[in-house]
C-alpha positions in Angstrom: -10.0 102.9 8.7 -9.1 102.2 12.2 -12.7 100.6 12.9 -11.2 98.1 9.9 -8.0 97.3 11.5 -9.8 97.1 15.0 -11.8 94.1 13.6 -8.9 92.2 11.4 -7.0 92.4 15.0 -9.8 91.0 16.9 -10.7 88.0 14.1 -6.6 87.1 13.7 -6.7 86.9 17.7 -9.5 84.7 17.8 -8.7 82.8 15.4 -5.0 81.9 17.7 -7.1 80.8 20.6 -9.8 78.7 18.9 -7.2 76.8 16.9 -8.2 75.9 13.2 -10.4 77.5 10.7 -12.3 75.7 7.8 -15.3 76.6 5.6 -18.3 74.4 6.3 -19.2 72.9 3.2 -19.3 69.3 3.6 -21.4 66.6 6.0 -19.9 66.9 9.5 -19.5 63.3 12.0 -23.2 61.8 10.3 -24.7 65.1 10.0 -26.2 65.5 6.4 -25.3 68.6 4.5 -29.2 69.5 5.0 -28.8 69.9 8.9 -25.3 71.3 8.0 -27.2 74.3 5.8 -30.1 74.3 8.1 -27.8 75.5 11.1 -25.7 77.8 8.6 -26.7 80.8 10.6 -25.9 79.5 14.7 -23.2 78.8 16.3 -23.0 75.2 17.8 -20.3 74.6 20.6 -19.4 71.3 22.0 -17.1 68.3 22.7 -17.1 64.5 22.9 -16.6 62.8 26.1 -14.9 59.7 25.3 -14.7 56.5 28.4 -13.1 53.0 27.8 -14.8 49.8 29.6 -14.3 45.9 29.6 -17.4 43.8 29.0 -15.5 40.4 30.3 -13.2 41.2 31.9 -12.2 37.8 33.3 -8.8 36.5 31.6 -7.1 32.7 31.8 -3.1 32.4 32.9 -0.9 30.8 30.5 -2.2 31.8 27.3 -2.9 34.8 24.8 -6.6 36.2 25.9 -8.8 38.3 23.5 -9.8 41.5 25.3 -12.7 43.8 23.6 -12.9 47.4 24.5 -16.2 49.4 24.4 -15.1 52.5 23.7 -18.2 54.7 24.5 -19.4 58.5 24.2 -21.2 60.6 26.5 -21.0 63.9 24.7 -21.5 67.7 26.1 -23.4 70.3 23.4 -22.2 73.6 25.0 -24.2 75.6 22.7 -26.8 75.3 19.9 -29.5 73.4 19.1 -30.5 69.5 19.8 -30.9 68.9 16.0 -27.1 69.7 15.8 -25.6 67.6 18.2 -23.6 65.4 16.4 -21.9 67.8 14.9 -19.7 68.6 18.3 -20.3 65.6 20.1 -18.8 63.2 17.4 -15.1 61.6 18.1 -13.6 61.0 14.6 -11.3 59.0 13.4 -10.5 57.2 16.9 -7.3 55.3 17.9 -7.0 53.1 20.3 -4.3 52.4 22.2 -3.5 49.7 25.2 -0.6 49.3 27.4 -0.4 47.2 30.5 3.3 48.4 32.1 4.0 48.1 35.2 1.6 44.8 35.3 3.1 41.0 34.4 0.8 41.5 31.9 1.9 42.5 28.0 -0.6 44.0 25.8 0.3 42.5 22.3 -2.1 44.4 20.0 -0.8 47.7 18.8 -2.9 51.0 17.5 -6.2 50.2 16.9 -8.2 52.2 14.5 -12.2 52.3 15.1 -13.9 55.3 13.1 -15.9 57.3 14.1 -17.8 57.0 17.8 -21.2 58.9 18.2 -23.3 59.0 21.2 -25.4 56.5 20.1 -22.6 54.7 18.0 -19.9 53.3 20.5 -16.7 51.1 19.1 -15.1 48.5 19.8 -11.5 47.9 20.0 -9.9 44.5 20.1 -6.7 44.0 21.7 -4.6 40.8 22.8 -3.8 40.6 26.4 -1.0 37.5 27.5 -0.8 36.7 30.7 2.3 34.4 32.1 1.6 30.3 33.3 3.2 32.0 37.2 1.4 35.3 37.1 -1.2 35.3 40.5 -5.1 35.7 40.2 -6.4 38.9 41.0 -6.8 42.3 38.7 -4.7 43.9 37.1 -5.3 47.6 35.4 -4.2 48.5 31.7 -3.5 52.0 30.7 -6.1 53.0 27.5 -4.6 56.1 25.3 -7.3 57.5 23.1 -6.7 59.8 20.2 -9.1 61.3 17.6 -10.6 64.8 16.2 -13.9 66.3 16.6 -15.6 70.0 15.9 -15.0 72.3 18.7 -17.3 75.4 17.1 -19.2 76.3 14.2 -20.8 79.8 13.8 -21.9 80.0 10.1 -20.0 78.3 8.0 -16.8 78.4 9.7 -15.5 75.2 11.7 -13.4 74.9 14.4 -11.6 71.4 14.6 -9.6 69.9 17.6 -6.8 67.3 17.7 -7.5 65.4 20.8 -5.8 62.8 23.3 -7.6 61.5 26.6 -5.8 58.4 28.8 -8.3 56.0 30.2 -7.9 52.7 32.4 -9.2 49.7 32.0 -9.3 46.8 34.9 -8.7 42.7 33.7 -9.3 39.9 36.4 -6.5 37.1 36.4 -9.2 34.4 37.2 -8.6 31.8 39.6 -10.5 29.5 38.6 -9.5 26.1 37.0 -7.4 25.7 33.8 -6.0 22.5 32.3 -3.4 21.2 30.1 -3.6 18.0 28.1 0.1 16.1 28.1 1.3 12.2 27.3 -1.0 12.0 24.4 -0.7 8.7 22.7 -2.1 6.4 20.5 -2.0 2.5 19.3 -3.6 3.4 16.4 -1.8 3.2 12.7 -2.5 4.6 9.8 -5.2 2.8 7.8 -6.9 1.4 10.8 -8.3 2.4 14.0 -7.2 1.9 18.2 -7.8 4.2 21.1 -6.4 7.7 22.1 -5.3 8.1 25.7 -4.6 11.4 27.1 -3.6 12.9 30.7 -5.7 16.1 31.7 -4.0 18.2 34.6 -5.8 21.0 36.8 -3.5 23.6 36.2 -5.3 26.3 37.9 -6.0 27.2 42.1 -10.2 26.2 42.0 -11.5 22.8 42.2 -13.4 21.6 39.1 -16.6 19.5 38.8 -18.5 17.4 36.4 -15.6 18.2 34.0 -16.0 17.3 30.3 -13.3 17.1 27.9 -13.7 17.4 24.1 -10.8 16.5 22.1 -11.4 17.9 18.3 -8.9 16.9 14.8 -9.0 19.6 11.9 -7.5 17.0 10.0 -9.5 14.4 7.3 -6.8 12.3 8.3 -7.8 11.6 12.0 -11.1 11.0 13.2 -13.3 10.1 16.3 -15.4 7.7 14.8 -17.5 9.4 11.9 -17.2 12.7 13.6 -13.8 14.9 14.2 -14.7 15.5 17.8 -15.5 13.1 20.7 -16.0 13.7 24.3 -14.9 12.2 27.9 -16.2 12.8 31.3 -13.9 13.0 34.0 -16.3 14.5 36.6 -14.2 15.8 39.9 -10.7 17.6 39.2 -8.7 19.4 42.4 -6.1 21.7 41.8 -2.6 19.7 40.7 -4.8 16.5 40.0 -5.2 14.3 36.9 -6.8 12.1 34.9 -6.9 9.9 31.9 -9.4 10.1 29.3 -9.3 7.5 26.5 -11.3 7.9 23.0 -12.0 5.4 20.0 -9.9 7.0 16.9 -9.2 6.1 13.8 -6.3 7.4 10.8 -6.9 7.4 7.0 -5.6 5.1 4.8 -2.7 6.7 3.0 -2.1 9.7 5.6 1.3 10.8 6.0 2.7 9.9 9.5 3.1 13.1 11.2 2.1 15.0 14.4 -2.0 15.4 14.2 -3.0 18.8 16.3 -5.7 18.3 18.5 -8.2 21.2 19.7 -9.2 20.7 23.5 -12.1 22.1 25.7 -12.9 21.3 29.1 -16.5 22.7 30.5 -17.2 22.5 34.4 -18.3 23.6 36.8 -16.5 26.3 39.0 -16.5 25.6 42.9 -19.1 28.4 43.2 -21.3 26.5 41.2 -20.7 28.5 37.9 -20.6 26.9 34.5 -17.0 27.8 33.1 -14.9 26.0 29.6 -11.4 26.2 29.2 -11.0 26.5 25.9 -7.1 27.3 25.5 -5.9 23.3 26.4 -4.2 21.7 22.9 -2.2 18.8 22.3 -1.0 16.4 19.3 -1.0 13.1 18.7 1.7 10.5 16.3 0.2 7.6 14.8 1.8 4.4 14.2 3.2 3.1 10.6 0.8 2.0 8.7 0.8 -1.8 8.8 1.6 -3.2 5.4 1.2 -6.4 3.0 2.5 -7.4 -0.6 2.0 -10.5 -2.2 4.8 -11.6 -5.3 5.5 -14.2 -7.1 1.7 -14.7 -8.1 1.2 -18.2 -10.4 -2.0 -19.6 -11.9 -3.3 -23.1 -13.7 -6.7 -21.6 -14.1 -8.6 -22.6 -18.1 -11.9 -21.5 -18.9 -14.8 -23.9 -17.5 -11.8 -25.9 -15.2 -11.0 -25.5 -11.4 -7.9 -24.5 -11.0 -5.3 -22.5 -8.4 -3.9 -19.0 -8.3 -1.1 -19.3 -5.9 1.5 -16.5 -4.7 3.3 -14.8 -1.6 2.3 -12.9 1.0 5.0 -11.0 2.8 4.3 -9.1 6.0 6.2 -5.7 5.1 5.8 -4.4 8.9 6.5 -2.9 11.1 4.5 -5.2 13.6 4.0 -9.4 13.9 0.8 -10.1 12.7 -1.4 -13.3 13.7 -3.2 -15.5 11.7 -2.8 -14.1 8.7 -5.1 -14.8 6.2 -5.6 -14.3 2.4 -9.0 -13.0 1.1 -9.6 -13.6 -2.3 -12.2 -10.2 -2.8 -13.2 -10.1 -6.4 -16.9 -10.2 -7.4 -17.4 -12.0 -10.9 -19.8 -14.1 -12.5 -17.2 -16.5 -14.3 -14.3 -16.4 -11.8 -15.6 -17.8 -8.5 -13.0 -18.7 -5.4 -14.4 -22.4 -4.5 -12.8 -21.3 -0.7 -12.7 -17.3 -0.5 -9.5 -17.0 2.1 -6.7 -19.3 3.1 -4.7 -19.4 6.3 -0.8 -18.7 6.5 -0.2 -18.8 9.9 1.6 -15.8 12.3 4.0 -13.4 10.5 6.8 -11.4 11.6 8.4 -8.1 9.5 9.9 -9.1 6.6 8.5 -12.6 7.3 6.7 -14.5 3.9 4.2 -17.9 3.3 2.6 -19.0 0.0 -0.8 -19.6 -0.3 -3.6 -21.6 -2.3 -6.4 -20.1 -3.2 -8.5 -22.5 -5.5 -11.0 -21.0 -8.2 -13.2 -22.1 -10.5 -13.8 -20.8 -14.0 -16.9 -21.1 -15.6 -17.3 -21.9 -19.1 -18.0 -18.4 -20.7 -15.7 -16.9 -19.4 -13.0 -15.3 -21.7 -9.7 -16.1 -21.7 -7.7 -12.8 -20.8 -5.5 -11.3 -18.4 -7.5 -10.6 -15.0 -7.3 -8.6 -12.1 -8.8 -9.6 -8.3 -8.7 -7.8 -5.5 -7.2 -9.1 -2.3 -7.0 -8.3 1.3 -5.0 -9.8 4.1 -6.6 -10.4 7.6 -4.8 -11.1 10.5 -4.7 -10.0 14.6 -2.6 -7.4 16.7 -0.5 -8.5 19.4 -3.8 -7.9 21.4 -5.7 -10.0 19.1 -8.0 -7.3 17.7 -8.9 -7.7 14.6 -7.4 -6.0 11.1 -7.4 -6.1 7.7 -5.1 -4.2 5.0 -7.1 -4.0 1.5 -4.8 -2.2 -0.7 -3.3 -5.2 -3.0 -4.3 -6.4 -6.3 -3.2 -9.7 -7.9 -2.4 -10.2 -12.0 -2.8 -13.6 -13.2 -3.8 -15.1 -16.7 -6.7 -17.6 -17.2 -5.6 -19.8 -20.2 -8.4 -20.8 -22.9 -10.8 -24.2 -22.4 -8.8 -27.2 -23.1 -9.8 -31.0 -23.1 -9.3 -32.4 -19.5 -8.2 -35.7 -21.2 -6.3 -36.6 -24.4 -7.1 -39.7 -26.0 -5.1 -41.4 -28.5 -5.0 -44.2 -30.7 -1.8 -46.5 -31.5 -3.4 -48.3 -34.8 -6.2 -45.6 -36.4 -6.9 -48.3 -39.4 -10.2 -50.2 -39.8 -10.9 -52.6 -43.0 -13.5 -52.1 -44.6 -16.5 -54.4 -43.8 -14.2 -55.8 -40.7 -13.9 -55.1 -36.9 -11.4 -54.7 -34.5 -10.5 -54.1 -30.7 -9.2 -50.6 -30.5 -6.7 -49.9 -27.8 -7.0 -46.3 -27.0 -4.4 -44.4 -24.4 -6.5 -41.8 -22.2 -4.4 -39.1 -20.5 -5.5 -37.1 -17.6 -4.5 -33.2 -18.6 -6.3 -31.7 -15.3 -4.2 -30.6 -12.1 -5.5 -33.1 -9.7 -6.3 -36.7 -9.3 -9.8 -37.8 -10.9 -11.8 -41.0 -9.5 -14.1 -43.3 -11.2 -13.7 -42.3 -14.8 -16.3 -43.9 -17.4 -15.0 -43.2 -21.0 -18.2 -44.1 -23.7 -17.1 -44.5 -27.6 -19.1 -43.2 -30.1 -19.2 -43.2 -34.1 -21.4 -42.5 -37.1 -22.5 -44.5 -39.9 -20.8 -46.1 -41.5 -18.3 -46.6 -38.6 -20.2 -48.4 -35.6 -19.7 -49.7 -31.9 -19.3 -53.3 -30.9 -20.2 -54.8 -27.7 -17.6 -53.0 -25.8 -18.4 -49.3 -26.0 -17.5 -48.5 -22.4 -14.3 -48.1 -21.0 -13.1 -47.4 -17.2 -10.7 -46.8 -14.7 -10.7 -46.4 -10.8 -8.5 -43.4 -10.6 -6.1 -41.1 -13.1 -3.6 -39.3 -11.7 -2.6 -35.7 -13.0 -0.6 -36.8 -16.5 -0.8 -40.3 -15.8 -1.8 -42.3 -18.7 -4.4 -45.5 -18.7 -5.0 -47.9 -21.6 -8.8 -48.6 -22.4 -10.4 -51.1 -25.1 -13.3 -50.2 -27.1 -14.8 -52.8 -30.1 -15.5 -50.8 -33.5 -16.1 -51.9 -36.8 -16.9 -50.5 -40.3 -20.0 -51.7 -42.5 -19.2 -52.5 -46.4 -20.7 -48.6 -47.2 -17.0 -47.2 -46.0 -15.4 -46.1 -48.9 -11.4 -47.5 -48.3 -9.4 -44.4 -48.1 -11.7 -42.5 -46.2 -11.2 -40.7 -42.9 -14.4 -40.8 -40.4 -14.6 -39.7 -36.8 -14.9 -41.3 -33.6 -15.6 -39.5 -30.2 -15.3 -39.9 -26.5 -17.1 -38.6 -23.6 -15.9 -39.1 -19.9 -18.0 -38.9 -17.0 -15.5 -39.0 -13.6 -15.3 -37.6 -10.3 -12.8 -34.7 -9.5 -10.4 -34.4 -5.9 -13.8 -32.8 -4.2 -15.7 -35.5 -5.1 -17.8 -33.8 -7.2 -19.1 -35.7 -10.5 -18.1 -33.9 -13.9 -18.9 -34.7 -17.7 -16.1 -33.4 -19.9 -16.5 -32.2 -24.2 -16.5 -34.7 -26.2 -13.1 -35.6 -27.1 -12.4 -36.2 -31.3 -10.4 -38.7 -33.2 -9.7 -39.4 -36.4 -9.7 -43.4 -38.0 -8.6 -44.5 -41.2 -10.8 -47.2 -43.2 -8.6 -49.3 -45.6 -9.1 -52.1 -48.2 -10.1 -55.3 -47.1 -6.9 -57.8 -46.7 -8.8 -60.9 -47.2 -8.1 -61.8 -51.4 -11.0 -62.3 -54.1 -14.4 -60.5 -53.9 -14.8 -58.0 -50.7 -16.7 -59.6 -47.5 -19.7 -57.4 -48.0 -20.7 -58.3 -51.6 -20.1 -62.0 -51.1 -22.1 -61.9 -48.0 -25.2 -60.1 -50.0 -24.1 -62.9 -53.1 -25.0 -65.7 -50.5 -28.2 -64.3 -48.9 -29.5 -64.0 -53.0 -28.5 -67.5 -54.2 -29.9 -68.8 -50.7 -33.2 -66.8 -50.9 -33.5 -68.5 -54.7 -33.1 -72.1 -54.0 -35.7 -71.8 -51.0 -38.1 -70.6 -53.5 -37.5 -73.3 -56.5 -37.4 -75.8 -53.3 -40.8 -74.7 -52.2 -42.4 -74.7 -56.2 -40.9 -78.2 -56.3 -43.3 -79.6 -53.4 
């Protein structure tokens, strides 16, 4: 009975100075339940041995740095076998903890959690480290706080687990090498349309820099380098306190908004020891200008299928810049609506300043007569005479349907029948410009016929000027009086570009009436007379 109470004594005892008891039953810090089973029957006695260290030590002034600690383990297995190791050696779930007081320095990362750490598993704890524009190059030490849990013991299949906390230091280098910041970033470019990007880089740092690159990069669609969102500048030697201007070709989206465009910069160099450094920490932004903008009103048209004609309107510089020579492009691409000149000058405009314009377009003969669409851009120069265009403008104009280009009409449409006359016949020009030697030819059908004077002409018809030309027509004894037959003209002529046209044959009616001249009708007496004389020839010639 007392060797009973002797031994509850002694385990209750032990069990105060070896801190806490559990029953082995599951898989211990990567140790399968195998090894676990296989070691059921020794005791294993051990600890981790946990150490902090920096692989790059090196941080940049002015600016948040990403610090990565290696937190390694070197463990101790006090007692059992090698197989078992893990199972004391193994750090569980490890936090990490930085803190750089009584430095300029300030650790911004709080409690990092990594897992477990094995001997041959190390983790890795990142933490942010910021370090002031005026804090002075050298190195610096941050205090490392590690806390975790690991197997102290285990005989059989009781465990013996440990809550434990180490401090470790860690050492950063301030460098002194050089840094740079990008300033007085600006731009002549608008939106829509491309200038040049100049920037000022500044050696911010205490170390010379050499053969110094600068990339600028946009995260933006609506800025670009070119075709690519990055370009890069050489700027070779930089001391400390110096700068430099770097210039780049850029260009903005039509339709961006017009805002502040971030800019990404890194500068690689070379280090006055000779080492290859990049500062990647310099950023910047950049405005663009308004986007420079055109609208055209009041847009007009005389155009008629298979006729030149003009589509007219107003251009109106909308600003916010003067732009030089302005000029109108007509840009649509058809088969049947064809500009005879493509663009038309309208001279210099300031904002809010407006011209008309001409642009003169052909239409060809099959094409339909419908409401149309044409796309239209405005060219013109900057004030440094580089040259721009703004596409974004559509015109709206109607092309009416073929019409004839003269009208022709006829005072007196009555012919006897059997008789002849001089028609006088008024010829109208219905086309928008002055047309040059026109040739008018008559022509009619059986049993309405042409006399000697088929032809008419004049030097020159002026838009909806009206000539008078004679033509001789006469009807044969065949016309029945009352009867309505048709006559036609064609015109040949020469338009304002010189060119020579034929127009459709124009249509008009004339109106054969009764013979006025008493007894039997010309035509019958006329046939009456060639019989009786074609008789007496005959009894003339039996007579001989």
């Amino acid at each position: 009975m007392r060797g009973r109470r002797a031994l509850t004594a002694l385990l209750v005892v032990s069990l105060f100075v070896s801190g806490t008891v559990a029953v082995a039953g599951a898989s211990v810090a990567g140790q399968s339940g195998d090894a676990v089973e296989q070691q059921a029957g020794a005791t294993i006695r051990g600890s981790p041995d946990l150490a902090v260290s920096v692989a790059q030590p090196t941080i940049n002034v002015g600016e948040t740095n990403s610090v990565s600690l290696q937190v390694t383990n070197d463990g101790d297995l006090d007692l059992g076998p090698s197989d078992a190791r893990a199972v004391a050696t193994t750090a569980r779930n490890v936090r990490v903890e930085a803190d750089a007081g009584g430095t300029p320095l300030t650790v911004e990362t709080g409690t990092v959690a990594i897992g477990a750490v094995t001997e041959n598993r190390p983790g890795e704890a990142p933490i942010a480290v910021g370090v002031p524009s005026d804090v002075e190059p050298g190195t610096y030490d941050i205090d490392v706080e590690l806390r975790y849990s690991h197997t102290y013991q285990q005989s059989g299949n009781v465990v013996y687990d440990r809550q434990e906390t180490v401090d470790r230091e860690v050492t950063v280098e301030v460098s002194d090498d050089a840094r740079f910041e990008i300033t007085n970033v600006t731009t002549d470019a608008r939106i829509g349309d491309q200038g040049t990007l100049e920037a000022e880089v500044e050696n911010i740092g205490a170390d010379a820099a050499s053969d110094a690159t600068v990339t600028l990069e946009s995260a933006s669609a609506g800025l670009a380098f070119g075709e690519s969102p990055r370009d890069s500048a050489r700027i070779g030697q930089l001391e400390p306190g110096e700068t430099a201007t770097v210039t780049y070709d850029v260009g903005f989206a039509a339709g961006a908004p017009v805002r502040d465009y971030a800019l990404d910069g890194t500068v690689t160099f070379d280090t006055s020891e000779g080492y290859q450094r990049a500062d990647e920490s310099p950023s910047a932004s950049v405005r663009p200008g308004a986007e420079q903008r055109f609208s055209i009103d009041d847009v007009d048209s005389d155009l008629y299928v298979g006729e030149k004609g003009d589509l007219r309107g107003t251009v109106t510089n909308d600003g916010p810049a003067t732009a030089r020579n302005v000029v109108v492009q007509y840009a649509e691409q058809s088969a049947n609506v064809v500009p005879v000149e493509r663009s038309v000058a309208v001279g210099t405009l300031g904002p809010g300043e407006s011209a008309d314009f001409r642009l003169p377009i052909e239409v060809g003969g099959e094409a339909e007569a419908v409401a149309r669409t044409a796309d239209v851009a405005v060219q013109y120069r900057t004030a440094d005479l580089e040259r721009r265009a703004y596409q974004d403008l559509e015109l709206l104009f109607d092309v009416a349907p073929e019409r004839d280009r003269f009208d022709v009409a006829v005072a007196d449409r009555t012919l006897e029948t059997g008789g002849e006359r001089t028609l006088s016949v008024e010829v109208t020009n219905n086309l928008d410009e002055t047309v040059s030697d026109v040739e008018a030819r008559l022509f009619a059908d059986d049993p309405i016929a042409t006399g000697d004077t088929d032809t008419g002409y004049a030097q020159s018809i002026e838009p909806g000027e009206t000539v008078t030309m004679t033509f001789d027509l006469s009807a044969t004894a065949a016309a029945t009086p009352g009867s309505t037959y048709p006559i036609s003209f064609d015109f040949r002529y020469d338009d304002a570009d010189g060119d020579s046209q034929l127009s459709d044959t124009v249509r008009t009616p004339i109106d054969v009436t009764e013979s006025e001249g008493g007894g039997l009708p010309v035509g019958p007496i006329v046939v009456a007379l060639v019989v009786v004389a074609a008789g007496g020839a005959v009894v003339w010639y039996r007579r001989r």
